[in-house]
LUMLUMSE-136929 format. One record per residue: z, x, y of N, C-alpha, C, O in turn. Coordinates in steps of 0.001 Angstrom, whole numbers, padded with zeros to 6 digits, always signed. Last residue first. Layout:
BEGIN
ZXYZXYZXYZXY ...
This chain:
BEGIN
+006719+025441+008087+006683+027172+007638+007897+027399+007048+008177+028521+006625 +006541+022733+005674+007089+023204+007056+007092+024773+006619+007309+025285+005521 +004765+019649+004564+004817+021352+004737+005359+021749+006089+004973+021394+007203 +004205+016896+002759+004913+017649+004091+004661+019248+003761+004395+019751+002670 +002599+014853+001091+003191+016060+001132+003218+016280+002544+002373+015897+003354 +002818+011139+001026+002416+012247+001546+003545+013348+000972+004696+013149+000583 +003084+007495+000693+003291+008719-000033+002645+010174+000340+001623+010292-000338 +004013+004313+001701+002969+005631+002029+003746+006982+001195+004952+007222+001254 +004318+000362+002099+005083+002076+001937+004010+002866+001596+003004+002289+001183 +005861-001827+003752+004627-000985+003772+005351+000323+003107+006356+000983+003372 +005545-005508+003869+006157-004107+003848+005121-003472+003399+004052-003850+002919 +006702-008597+006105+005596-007714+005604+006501-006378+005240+007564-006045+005764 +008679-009843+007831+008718-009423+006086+007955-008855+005597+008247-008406+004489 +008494-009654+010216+008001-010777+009569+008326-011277+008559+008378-012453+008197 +009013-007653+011272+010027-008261+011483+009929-009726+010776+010774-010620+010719 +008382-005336+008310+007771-006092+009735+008984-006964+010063+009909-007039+009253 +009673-002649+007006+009329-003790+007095+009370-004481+008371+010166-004289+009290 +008578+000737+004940+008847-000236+006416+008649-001578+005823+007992-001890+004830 +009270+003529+003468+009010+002139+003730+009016+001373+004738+009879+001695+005554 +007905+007106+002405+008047+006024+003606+008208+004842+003099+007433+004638+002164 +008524+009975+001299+007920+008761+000629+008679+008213+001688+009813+008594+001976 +007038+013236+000547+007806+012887+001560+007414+010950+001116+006298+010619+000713 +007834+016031-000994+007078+015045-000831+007756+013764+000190+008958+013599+000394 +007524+019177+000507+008102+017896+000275+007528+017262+000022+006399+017351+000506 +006643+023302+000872+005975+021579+000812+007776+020377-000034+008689+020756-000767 +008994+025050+003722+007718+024777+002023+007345+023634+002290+007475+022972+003320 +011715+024017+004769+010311+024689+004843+009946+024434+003607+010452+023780+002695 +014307+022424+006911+012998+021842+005910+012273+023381+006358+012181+023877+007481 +016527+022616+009229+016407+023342+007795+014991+023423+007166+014551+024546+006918 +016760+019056+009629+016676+020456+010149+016776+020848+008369+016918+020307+007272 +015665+016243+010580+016346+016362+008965+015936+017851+009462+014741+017962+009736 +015312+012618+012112+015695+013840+011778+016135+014895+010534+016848+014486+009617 +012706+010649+012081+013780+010828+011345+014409+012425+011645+013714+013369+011267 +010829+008613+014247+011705+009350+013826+012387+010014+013169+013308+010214+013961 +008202+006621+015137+009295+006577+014929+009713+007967+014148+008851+008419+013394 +005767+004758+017230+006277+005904+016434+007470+006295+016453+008035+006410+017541 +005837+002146+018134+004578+003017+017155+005672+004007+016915+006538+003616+016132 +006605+003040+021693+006043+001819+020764+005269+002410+019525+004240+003062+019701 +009733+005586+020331+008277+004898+021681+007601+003637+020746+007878+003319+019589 +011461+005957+018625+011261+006895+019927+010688+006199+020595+011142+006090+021734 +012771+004137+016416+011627+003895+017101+011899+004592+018551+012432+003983+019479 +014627+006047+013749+014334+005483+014936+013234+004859+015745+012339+005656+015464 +015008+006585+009649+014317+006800+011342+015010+006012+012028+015872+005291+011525 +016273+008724+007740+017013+007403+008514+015987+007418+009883+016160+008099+010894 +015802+009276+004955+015913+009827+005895+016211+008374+007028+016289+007183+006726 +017705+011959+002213+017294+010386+002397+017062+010472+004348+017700+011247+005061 +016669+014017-000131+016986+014216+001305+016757+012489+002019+015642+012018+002241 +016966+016038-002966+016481+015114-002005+017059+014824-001292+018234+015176-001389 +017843+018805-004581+017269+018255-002896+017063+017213-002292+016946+017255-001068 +015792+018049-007515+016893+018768-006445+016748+018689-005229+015647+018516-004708 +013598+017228-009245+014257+016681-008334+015597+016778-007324+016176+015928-006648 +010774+019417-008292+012103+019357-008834+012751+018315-008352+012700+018168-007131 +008381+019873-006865+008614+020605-008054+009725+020575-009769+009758+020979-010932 +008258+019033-004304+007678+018712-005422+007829+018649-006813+007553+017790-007651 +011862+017645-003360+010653+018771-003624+010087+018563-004866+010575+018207-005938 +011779+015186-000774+012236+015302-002276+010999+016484-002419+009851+016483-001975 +012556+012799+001240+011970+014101+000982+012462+014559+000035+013671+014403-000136 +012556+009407+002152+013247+010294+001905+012302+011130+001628+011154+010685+001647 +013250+006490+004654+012060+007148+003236+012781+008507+003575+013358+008817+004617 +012311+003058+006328+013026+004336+005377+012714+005135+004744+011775+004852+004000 +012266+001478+008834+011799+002166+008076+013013+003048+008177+013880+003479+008937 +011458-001626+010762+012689-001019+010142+012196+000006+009056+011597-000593+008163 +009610-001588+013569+009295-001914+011870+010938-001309+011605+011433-000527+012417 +009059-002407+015970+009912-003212+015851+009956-003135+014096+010208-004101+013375 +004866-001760+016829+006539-001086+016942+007481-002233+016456+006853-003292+016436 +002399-000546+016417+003536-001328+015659+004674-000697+015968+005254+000336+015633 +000165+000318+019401+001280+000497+018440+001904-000450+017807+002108-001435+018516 -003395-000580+018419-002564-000475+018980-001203-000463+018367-001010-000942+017250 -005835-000526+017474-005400+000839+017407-004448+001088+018652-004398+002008+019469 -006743-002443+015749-007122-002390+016869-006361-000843+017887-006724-000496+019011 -004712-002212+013696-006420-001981+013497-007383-002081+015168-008546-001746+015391 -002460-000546+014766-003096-001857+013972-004273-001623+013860-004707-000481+014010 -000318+002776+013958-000965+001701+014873-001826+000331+013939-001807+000251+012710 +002639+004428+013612+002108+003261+012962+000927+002738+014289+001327+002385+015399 +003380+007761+012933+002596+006689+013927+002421+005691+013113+002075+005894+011950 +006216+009431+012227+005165+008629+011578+005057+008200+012563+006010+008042+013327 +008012+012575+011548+007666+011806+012484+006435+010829+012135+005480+011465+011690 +010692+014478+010636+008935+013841+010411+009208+012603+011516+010168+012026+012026 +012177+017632+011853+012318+016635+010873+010686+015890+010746+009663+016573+010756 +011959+019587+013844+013636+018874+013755+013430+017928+012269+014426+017558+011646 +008957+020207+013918+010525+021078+013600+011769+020506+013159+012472+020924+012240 +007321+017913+011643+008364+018799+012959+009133+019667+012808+009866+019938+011857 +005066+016395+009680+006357+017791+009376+006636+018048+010636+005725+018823+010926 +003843+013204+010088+003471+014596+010169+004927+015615+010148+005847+015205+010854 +001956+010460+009036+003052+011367+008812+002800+012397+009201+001702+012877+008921 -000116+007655+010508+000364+009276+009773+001522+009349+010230+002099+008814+011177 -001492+004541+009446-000238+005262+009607-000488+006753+009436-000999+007162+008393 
């Protein structure tokens, strides 16, 4: 999986080990500053394309921490912890 900071908001790839897309995951996850717990920011993705999915959230600069969940249509779940940085 990566995470990466956009303009409009983050954006995550999910691929498999064969380094094809997961698509059909239900995911959630919010932004919260490092520093403080002020701000946080809950985020609501989409699946744009097979694999990668969405969240919008304008405004964002500096570093976030940014915390992901997903679940498979299976029940499998997944969650990931990254810093964000937007200019």
């Amino acid at each position: 999986a990566t995470a990466a900071a956009e303009p409009d908001g983050v954006v995550i790839e999910m691929r498999d080990r064969a380094d094809q897309p997961i698509s059909g995951l239900a995911f959630s996850g919010e932004l919260e500053r490092p520093a403080t717990e002020a701000g946080k920011r809950p985020l609501m993705f989409r699946e744009i394309r097979p694999g990668r999915y969405e969240a919008r959230a304008g405004g964002l600069t500096g570093a976030w921490d940014f915390t992901a969940h997903a679940t498979s249509r299976t029940g499998e779940h997944f969650a990931a912890d990254r810093r964000l940085t937007w200019p």
